[in-house]
N, C-alpha and C positions, 0 to 999 in steps of 0.2 A: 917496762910498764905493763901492767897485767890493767884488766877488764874492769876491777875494784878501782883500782887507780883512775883510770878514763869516767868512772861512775860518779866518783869524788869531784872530778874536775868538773863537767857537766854543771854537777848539782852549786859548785862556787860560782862558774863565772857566770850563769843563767839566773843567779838569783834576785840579781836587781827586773828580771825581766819576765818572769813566771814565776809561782808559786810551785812549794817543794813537787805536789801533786801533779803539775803538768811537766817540771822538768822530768821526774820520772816517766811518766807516758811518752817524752817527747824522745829521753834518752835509749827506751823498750825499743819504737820504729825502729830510730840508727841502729842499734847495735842489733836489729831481724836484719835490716840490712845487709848488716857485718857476717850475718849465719847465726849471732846468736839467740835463740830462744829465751823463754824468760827464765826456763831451766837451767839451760849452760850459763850465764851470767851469773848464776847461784855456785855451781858445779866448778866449772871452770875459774872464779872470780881473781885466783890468787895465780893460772899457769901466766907465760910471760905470753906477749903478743910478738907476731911479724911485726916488721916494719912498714909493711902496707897497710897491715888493720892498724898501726899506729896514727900511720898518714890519711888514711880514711877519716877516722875520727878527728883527728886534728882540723883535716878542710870542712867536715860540718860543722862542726861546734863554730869556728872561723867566722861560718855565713850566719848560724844561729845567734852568734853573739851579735849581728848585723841585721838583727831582728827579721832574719829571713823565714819566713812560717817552714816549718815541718817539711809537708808536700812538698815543698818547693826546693827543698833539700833530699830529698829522697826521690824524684821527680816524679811521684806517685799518690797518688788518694784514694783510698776504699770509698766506694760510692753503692747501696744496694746491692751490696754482694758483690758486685764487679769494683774490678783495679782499672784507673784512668789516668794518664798519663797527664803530669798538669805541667804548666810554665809559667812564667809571666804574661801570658799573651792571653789565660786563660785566667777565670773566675777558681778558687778552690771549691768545691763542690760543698754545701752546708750541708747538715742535720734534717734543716727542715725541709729541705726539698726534696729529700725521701720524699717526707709525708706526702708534698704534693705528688710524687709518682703515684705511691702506694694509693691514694685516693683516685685518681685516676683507674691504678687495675681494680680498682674493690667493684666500682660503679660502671666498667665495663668489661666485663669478661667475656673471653672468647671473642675479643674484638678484632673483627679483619678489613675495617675499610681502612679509610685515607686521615693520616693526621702529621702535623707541623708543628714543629719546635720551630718558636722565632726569638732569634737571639742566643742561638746554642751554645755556642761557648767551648767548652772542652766536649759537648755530646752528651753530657752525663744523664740529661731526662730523656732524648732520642733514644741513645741507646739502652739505655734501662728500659727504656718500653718495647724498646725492638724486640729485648733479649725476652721479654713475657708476650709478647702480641708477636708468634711468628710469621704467621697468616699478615697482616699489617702493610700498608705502604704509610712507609716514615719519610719526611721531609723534613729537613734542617736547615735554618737559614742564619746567614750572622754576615755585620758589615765587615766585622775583621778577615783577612784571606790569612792570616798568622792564627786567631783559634780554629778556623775552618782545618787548616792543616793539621793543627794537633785532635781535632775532632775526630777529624777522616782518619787519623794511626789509631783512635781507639776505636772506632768503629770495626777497623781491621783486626784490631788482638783483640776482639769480644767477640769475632766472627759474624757480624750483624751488620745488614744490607741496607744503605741509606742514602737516600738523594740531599746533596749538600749545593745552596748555594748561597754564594757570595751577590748578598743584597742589604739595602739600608729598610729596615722596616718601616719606616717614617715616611718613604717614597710612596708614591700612588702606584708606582710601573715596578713594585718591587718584586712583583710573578710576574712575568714576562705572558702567561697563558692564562686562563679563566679556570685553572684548574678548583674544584671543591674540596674541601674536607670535614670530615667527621667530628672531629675533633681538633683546638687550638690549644696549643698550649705555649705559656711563656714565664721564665724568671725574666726579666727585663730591668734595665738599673732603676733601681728606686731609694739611696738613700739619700738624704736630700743633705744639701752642702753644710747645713745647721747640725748636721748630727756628725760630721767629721772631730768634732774637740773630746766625744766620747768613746773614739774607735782607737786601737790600737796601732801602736808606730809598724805591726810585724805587717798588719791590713795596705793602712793608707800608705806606705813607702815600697810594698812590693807588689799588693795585688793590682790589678788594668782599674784605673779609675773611669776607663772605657763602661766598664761590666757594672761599675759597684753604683754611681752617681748621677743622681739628677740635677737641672737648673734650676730649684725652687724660686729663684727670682724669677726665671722667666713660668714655670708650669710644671707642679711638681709631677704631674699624673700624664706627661706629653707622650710616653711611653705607650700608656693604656689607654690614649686617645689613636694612637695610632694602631695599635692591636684592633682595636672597636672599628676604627673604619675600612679597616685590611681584611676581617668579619664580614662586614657588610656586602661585601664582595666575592668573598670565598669559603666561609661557610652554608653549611648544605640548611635547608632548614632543618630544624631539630635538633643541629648540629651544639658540639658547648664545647664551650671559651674556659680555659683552667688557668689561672695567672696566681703564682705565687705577688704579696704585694707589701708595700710599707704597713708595719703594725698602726700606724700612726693614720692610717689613709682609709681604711677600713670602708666607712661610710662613705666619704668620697667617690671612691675607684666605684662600688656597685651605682651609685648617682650614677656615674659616667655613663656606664655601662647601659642603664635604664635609659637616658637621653638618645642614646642609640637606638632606643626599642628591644632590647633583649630582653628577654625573661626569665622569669625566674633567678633573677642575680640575686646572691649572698655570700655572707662574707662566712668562712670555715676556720675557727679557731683551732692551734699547733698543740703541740702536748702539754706545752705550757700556759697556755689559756689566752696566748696572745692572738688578735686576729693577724692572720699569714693567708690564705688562699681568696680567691675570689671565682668563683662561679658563676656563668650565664650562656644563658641559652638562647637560638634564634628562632 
């Protein structure tokens, strides 16, 4: 079996499941994996394989056919330049929450006080902002002690210093101290149970429906209720609230926000012209 051959198979058994275009990008990861480049794939496409690179490809393809995402086959996702380590226990890190980083460093440069990821997950906005704010104290919190641990191993291969703890945000007693911060920031689950029938089988059967989903029956925004009063407490004045948020909630989430008393809350539209951020200040 040569590399041609494994390219061919990929592209048959994936096709009820992706388009030609993502199984190619999906098949580029595996076979960087494997060592090869998109070069050697070209070069090499006809030499024969080990039987290890045979078996390698065989058990992804296995789990991809088992609409296992990418990441989660490769145990890894580019995130901001940095490699993060993902699992099941963790969110795969999106697109758009670049943005929210990158908005973040635009609007604060040379930032060296106190700020808090709640709800961290794999680490991916803690430590993206550690790795540009070194001066910084970063805090990271999440109710899972399974992402916290895979947090903490990429906090360590990114070499970036971060206080992690195992707390429920929603709790009142969920900082044990009075400690302040400069800055809040949160991806928090926001997609609400009604938008499951248009999410993919690779999402809703392998990602933590921990990370991904709210109670719309009971309150879709109980998230950003609980951020706003965890604020009220531990933000510094002046300080600002960043929450990535349902495109759908826009208007809402700032209401929230404003009932609080924050200000200056607004909603920051994504590349795509969808509303994604929410902003406010105390």
């Amino acid at each position: 079996m040569t590399i041609r051959d494994v390219k061919i198979e990929f592209q048959q058994k994936l096709a009820t499941l992706y388009d030609a275009k993502e199984i190619q990008s999906i098949f580029a990861i595996i076979a960087e994996e494997a060592g090869f480049s998109t070069t050697a794939i070209i070069l090499q496409a006809d030499e024969p394989l080990t039987e290890e690179k045979i078996q390698y490809f065989n058990n992804c393809l296995q789990k991809l056919e088992l609409s296992e995402p990418v990441q989660y086959v490769r145990g890894k996702a580019d995130f901001y330049d940095l490699q993060f380590t993902v699992t099941p226990a963790v969110l795969i890190p999106r697109p758009e929450t670049e943005e929210l980083v990158q908005l973040i460093i635009n609007e604060n440069a040379n930032f060296h006080g106190n700020l808090i990821d709640l709800g961290t997950g794999s680490g991916c906005i803690a430590i993206s902002l550690a790795s540009n704010f070194s001066t910084a104290q970063i805090t990271a919190m999440d109710i899972s002690s399974a992402a916290l641990e895979v947090a903490k191993q990429n906090a360590q291969n990114n070499n970036v210093n971060i206080k992690f703890i195992h707390a429920d945000m929603q709790k009142d007693d969920c900082l044990q101290d009075n400690q302040q911060f400069d800055i809040i920031v949160s991806n928090p689950p926001y997609v609400c149970n009604a938008e499951k029938k248009d999410m993919r089988a690779n999402v809703l059967q392998h990602e933590p429906h921990l990370a991904l989903f709210v109670d719309d029956d009971n309150y879709p925004l109980q998230f950003y209720k609980a951020i706003a009063q965890f604020a009220t407490k531990h933000l510094k004045e002046n300080g600002t609230i960043y929450c990535e948020i349902n495109e759908t909630l826009g208007k809402e989430t700032v209401e929230l926000f404003q009932s609080y008393g924050f200000k200056n809350s607004q909603v920051i539209q994504d590349l795509f012209g969808k509303d994604r951020i929410v902003k406010a200040q105390r």
